[in-house]
TIPAZA-584109 format. One record per atom (N, C-alpha, C, CB): x, y, z. Coordinates in pm, whole numbers, plus 50000, padded with zeros to 5 digits. Glycine has a CB too. Example, Ala and Ser with C-alpha at 12.3 -4.5 7.8 and 13.67 -1.06 7.14 Angstrom:
<rs>
513194943150780
512304955050780
513204967050780
511314955350905
512854977550708
513674989450714
512905000350787
514084994050572
</rs>
This chain:
<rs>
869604058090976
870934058391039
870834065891171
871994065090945
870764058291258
871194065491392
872014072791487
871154061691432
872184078991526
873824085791586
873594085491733
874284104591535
874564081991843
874594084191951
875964089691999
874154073992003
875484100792057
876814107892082
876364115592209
877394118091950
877884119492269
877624127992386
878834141292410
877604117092519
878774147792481
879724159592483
879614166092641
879234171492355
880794164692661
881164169392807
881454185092773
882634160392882
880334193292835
881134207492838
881444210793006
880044221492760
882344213392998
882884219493117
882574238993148
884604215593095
881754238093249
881004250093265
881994262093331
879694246593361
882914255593346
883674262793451
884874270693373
884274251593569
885254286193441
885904292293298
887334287793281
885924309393295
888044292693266
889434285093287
890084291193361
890284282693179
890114303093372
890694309693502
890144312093606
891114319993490
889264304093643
888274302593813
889434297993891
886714288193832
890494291193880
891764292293993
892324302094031
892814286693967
892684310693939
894024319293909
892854330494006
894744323593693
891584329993985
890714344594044
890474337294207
888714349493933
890774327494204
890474320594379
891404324094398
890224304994437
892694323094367
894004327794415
894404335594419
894754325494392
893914348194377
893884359394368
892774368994497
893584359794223
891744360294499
890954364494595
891694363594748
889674356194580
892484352694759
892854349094870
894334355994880
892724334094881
894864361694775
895904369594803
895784386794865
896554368794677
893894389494756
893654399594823
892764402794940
893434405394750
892514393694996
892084391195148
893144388495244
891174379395160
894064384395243
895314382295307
895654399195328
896494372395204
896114404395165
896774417195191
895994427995265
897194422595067
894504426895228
893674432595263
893754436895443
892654424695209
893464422595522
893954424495640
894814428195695
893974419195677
895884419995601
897334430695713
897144439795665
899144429095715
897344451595535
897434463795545
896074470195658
897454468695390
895114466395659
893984471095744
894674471795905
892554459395728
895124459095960
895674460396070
897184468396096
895664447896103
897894463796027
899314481196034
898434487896032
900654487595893
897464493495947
896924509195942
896254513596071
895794511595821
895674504696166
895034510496282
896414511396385
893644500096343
897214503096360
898784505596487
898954518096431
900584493796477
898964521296271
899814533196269
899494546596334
899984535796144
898044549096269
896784556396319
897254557096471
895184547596290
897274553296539
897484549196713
898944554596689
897294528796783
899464552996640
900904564596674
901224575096736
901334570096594
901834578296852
901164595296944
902254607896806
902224597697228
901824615996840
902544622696747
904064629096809
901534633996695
903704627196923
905094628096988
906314620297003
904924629397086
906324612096933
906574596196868
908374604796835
905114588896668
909364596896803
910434607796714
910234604896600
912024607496731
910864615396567
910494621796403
911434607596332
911394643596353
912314601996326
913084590896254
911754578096300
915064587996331
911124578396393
910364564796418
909344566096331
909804561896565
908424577796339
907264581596280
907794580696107
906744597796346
908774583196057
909214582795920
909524571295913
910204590995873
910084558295992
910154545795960
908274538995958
911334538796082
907764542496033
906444539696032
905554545495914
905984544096154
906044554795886
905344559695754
905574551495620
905844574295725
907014549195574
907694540895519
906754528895497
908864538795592
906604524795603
906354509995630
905194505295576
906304506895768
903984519895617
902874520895555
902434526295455
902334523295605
903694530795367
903444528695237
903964517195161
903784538695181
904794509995225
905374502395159
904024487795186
907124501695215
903084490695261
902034479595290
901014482495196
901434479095440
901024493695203
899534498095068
899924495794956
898934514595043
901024494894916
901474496794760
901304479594724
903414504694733
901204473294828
901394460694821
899434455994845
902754455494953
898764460894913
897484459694904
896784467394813
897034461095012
897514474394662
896914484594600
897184471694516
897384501294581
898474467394486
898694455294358
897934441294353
900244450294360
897614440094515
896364429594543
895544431294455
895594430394670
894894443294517
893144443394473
893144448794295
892034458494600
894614453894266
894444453994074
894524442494011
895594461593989
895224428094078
895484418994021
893824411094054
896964413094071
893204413894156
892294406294185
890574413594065
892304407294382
890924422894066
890044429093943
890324424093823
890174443293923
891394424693792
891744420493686
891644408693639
892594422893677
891674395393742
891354381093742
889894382893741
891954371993867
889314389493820
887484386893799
887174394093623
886254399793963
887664403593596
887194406493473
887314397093356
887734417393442
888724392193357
889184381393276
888514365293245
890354379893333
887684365493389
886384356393398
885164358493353
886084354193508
885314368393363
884054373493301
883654375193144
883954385493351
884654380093079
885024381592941
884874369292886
886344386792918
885914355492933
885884344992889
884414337192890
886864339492953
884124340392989
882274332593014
881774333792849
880764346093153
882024346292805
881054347892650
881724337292526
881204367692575
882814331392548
883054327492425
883524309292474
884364339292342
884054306792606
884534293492579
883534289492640
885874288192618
882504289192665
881114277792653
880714275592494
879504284992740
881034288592445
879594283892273
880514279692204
878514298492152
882224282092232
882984275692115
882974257392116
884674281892131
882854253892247
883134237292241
882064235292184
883314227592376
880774239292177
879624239592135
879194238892020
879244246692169
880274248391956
879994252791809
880974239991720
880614272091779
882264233891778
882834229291710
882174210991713
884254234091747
881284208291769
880674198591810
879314198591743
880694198591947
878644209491690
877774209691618
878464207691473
877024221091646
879664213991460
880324212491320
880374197691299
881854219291309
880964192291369
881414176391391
880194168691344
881794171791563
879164174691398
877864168591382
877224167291229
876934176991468
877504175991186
877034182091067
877784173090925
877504199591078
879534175690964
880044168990863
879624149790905
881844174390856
879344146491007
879294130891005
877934127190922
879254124091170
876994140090947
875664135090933
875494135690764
874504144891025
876084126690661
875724134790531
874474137890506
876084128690417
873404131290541
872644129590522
871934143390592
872504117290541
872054145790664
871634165090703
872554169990626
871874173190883
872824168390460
873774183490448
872254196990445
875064183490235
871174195190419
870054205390376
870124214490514
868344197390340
870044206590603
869714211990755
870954219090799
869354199290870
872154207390720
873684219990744
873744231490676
875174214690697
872834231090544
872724244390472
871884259390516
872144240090353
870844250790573
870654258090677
870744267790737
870834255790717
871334254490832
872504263491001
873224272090923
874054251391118
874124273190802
875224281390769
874924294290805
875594280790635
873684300890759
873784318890798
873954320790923
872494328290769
873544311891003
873534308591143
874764312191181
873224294691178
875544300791164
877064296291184
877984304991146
877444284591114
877604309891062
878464321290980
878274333291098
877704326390796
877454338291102
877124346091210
877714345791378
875834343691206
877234335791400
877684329691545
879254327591529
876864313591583
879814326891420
881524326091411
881594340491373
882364313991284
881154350791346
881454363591315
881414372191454
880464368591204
880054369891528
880414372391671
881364368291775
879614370191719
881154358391774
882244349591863
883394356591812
882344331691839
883944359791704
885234365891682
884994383991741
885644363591492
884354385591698
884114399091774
884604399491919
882584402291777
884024393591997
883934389592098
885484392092167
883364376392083
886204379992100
887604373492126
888394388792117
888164359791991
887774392292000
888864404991934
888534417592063
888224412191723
887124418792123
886694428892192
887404425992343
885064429492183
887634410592354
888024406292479
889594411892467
887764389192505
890534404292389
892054408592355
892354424292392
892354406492183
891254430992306
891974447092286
891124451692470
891054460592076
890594449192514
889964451292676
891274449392770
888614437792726
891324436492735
892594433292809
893724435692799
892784424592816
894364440292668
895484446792703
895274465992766
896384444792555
893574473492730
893734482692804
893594482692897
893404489392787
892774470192990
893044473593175
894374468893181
891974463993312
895214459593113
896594458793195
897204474793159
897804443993130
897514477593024
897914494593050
897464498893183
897124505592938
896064500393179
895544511393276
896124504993422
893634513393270
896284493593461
897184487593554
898354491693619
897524479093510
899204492293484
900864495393515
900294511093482
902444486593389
899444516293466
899644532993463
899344535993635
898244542793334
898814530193655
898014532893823
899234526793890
896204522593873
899744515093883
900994510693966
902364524293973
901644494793874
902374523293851
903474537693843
903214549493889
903784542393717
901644554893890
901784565393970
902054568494102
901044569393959
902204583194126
903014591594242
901934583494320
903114611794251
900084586594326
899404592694426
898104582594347
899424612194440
897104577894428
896704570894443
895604573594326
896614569194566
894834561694245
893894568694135
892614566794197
893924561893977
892144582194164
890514582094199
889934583494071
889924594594303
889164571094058
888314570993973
887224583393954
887794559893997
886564585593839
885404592993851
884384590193945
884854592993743
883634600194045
883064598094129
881684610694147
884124596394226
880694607494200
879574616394145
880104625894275
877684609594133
880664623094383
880834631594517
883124638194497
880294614794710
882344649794577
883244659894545
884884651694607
882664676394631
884224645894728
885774637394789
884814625094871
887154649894937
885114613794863
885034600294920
886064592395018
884944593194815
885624584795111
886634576195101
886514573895304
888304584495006
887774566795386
887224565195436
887904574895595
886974551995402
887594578995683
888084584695807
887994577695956
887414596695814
888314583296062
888204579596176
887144590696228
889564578396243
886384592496324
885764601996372
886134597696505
884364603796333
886084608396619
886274612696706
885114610496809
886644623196674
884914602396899
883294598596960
883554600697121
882654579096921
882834610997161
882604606797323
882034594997381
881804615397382
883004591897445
882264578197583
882694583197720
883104558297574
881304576797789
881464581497922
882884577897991
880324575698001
883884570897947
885424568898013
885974573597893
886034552398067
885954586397836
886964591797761
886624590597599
888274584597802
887364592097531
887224592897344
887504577097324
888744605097237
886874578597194
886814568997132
887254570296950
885484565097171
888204565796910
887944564696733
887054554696674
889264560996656
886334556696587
885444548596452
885554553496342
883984547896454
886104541996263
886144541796108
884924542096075
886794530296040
884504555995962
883284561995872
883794556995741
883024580095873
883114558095690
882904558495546
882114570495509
882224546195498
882904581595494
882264595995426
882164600895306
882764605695463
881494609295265
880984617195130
881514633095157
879034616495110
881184636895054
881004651495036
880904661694918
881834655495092
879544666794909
879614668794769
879734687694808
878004660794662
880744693594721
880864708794740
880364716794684
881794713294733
879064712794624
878484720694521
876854721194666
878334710394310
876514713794734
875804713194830
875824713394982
875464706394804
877124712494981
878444712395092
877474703995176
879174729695176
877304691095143
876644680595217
877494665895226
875234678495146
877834667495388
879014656995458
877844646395488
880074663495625
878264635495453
877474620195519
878764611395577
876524608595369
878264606095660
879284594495736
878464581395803
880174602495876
878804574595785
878514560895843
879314547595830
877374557695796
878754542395989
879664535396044
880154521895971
879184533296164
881494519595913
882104513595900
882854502295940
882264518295885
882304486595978
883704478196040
883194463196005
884054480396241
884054453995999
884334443895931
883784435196055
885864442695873
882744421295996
882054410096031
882694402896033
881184406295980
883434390096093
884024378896055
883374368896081
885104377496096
882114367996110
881384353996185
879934354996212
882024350696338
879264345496126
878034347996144
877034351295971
878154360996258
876464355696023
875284353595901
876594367895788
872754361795975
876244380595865
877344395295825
878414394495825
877404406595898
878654384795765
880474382695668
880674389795619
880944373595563
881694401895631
882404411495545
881964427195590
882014407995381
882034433995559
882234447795550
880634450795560
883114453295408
880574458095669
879294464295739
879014477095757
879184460695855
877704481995657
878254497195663
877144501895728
878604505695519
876714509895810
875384511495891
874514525695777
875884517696101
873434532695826
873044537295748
873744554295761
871634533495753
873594559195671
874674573495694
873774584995764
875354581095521
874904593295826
874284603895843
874534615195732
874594607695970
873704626995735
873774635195652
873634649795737
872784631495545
874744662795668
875294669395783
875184685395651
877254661095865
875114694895713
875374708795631
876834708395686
874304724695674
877734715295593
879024717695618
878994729995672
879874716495511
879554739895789
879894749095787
881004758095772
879554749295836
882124744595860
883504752195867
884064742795832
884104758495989
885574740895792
886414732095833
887994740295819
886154718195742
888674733895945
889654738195989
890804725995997
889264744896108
891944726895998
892954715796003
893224717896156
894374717195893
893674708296187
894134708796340
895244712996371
894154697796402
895594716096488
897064719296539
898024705396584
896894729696680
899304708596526
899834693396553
900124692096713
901374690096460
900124698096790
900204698596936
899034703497021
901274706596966
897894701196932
896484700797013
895904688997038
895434707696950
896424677696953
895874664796958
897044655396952
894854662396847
897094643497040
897794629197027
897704629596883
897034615097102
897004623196802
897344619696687
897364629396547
896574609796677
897504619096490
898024628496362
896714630996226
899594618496284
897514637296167
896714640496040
895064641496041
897064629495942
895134648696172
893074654796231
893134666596167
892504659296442
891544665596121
890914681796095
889484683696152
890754685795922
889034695296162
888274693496252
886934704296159
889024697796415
885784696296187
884864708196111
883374707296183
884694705095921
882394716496159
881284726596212
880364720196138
881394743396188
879364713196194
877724710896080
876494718396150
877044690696065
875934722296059
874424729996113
873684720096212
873214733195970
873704707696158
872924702096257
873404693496414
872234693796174
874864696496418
875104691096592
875954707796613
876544670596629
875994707796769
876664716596815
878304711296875
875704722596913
879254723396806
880694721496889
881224712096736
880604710097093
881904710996775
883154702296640
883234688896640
884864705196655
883574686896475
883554668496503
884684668896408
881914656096447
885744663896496
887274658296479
887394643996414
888024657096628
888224648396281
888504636496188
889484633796171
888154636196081
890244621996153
891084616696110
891374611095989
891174611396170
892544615695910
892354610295768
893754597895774
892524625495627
893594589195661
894934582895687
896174585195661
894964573995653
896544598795612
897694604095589
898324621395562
897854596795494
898554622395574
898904639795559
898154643395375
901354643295565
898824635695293
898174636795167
896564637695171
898604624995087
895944626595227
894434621195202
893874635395307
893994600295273
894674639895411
893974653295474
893944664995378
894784658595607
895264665595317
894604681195193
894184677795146
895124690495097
893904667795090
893094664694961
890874666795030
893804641894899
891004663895141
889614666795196
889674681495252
889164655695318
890764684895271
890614699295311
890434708795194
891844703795391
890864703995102
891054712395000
889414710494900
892654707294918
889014697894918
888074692694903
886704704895009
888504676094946
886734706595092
885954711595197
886224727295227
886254702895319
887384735095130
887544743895102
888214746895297
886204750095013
889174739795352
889624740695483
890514751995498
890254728695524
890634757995638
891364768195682
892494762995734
890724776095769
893254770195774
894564765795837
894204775296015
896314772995713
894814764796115
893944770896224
895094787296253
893754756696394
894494796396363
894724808396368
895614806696468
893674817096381
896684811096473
897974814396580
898074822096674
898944818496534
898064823896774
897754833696883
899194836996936
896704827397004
899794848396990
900424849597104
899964852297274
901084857997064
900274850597369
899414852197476
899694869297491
899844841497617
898864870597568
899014892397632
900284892497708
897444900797788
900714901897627
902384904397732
902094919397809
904304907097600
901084924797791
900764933997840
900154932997964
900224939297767
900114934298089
898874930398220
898944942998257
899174918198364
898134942398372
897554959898401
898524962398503
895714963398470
899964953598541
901104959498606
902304967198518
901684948198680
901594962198353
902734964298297
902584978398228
903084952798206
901074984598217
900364990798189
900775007598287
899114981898204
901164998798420
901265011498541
903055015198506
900885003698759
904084999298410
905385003098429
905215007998295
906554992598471
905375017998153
905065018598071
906525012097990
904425030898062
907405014798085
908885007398008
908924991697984
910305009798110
908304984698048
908134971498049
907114969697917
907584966498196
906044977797900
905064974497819
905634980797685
903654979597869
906634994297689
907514995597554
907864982097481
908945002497590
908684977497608
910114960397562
909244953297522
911184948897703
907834951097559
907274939197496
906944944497337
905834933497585
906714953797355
906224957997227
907074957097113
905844970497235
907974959897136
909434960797038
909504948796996
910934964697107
909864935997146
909984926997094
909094916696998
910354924197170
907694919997020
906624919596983
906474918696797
906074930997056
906974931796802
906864938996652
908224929596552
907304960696672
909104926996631
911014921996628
910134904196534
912334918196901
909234905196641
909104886196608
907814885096506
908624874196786
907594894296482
906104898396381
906884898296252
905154916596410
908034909396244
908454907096123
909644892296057
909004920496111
909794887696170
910364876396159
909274864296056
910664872396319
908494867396197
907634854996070
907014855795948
906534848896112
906814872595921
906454873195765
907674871295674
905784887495725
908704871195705
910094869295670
910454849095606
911044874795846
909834848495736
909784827795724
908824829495657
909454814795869
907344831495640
906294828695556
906714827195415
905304838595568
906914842295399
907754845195262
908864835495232
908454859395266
909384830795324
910694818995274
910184805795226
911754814295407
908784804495266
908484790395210
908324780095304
909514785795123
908584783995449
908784773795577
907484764195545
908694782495755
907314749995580
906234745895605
905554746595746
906344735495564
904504738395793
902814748995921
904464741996046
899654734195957
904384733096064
905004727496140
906194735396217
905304717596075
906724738196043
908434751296175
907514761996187
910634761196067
906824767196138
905744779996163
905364781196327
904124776796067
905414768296321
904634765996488
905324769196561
904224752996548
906864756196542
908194757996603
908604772396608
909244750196528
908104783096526
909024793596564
908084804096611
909994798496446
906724800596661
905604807496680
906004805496886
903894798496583
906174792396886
906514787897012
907574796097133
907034775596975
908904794496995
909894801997021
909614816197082
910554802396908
908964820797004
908504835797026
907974838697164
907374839696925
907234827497186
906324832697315
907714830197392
904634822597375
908534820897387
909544818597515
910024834497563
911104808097460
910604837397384
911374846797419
910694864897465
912284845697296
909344859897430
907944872697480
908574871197632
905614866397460
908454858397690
908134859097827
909344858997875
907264848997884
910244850997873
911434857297958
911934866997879
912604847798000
912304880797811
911924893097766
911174901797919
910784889997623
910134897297926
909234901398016
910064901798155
907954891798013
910114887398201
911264885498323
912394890698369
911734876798321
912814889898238
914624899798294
914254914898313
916224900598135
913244921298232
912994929598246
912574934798430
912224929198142
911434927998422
911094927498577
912224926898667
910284915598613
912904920998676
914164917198755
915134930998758
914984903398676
914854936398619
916094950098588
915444956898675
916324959298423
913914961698707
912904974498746
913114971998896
911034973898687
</rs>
């Protein structure tokens, strides 16, 4: 008795659409949030405070939307992946069954296969059951990461990751470049390297050059009226001389590396109200002093209140106004 038979398996998983469509949703989001983020970055900080908060807005409201991309797009590749183990051997398996009951004449050879079969249906259920309970914990772990405040960092062997702008001389002025940096604080060893996207050509996609590797010495946050842009800190390596100014992408992602890098907050100066004319009037160099001491206890007063660096500044500013014309009327009285 002869049998001729054939069986179409289809190699392809069943959700190879849903993960193309997904890919292409998170390449879409991918770009625009990438492009807002360099306009935003480019923001002067002198910008008004209602514009800069609509712009902030804006760019969170773009990430939250390129954060749900790339979870839905993980989540479609895993779901492909999982399935690969079981819907190839099941059409497989139920086609060998088929085989078995037509063939009476193999029942010995079907007796067989059974420990086999028995087996291969005991895994395969494993499988299904290991796939099910997977998948409902990355969707949990999904909507737990969607709901949170602040962004999830996975476990990571380095103390803070992720990515910055650095600060580059060119012979017509500065330049920004997106790094891709490290930092581990147990070795206080900073690496950075250059970071930027291929669109054409053999280097399609994301190009990372080879890193540098740096001793940490200092790191300091910047002053918001020392630099055009925003959210810079600035830090010291053993091996270049003078400072290398970073940019993080948000006030958050800066403490979190400052705090990461064990960062200072920079030092406040007043200018000398004292000069060697004021030195010869000793009444002039009294008034400064008073007033001096007047605006000293003021600001341990705001410290103690809780002010954040920003009015600190604002009222650090103030001070000098009122140091120096203080100074003026005085002059004018003598």
């Amino acid at each position: 008795m002869e049998f001729c038979g054939c069986i179409n398996l289809d190699l392809t998983p069943s959700g190879s659409s849903e993960r193309q469509d997904g890919k292409k949703k998170f390449d879409k989001e991918s770009e625009k949030y990438y492009s807002i983020l360099d306009k935003h970055l480019n923001l002067s900080a002198k910008k008004k405070e209602s514009h800069l908060q609509e712009a902030d807005t804006q760019i969170d409201r773009e990430h939250q939307n390129f954060y749900e991309a790339s979870l839905e797009y993980v989540f479609k590749i895993q779901e492909v992946q999982e399935k690969k183990k079981f819907e190839f051997v099941e059409p497989l398996l139920s086609f060998l069954q088929g085989l078995f009951t037509f063939y009476h004449e193999g029942y010995e050879l079907a007796q067989e296969f059974a420990p086999y079969k028995q087996q291969l249906q005991f895994n395969l259920q494993n499988t299904r059951n290991n796939f099910e309970s997977t998948r409902q914990e990355v969707e949990r772990l999904m909507q737990r990461m969607k709901s949170a405040s602040q962004d999830y960092r996975p476990p990571s062997q380095w103390t803070m990751e992720g990515y910055l702008y650095v600060q580059e001389k060119r012979p017509l002025g500065f330049t920004w470049t997106k790094h891709y940096c490290t930092y581990d604080k147990g070795s206080k060893t900073f690496t950075m390297s250059v970071s930027e996207m291929k669109s054409s050509g053999k280097m399609n996609g994301l190009v990372t050059s080879s890193p540098e590797m740096f001793k940490l010495k200092s790191c300091i946050r910047r002053k918001t009226d020392s630099i055009d842009k925003r959210f810079c800190f600035d830090i010291e390596v053993v091996e270049r001389h003078g400072i290398i100014t970073l940019q993080a992408f948000s006030e958050a992602n800066r403490k979190l590396w400052l705090e990461a890098m064990d960062g200072k907050e920079p030092i406040y100066t007043l200018p000398a109200i004292i000069s060697k004319k004021e030195e010869r009037e000793p009444g002039v160099g009294l008034l400064a002093a008073v007033v001096l001491q007047k605006h000293m206890m003021v600001t341990v007063r705001l410290i103690l209140g809780g002010l954040s660096l920003q009015q600190l500044e604002a009222e650090f500013r103030l001070a000098n106004q009122r140091l120096m014309s203080g100074h003026g009327s005085e002059s004018a009285e003598s």
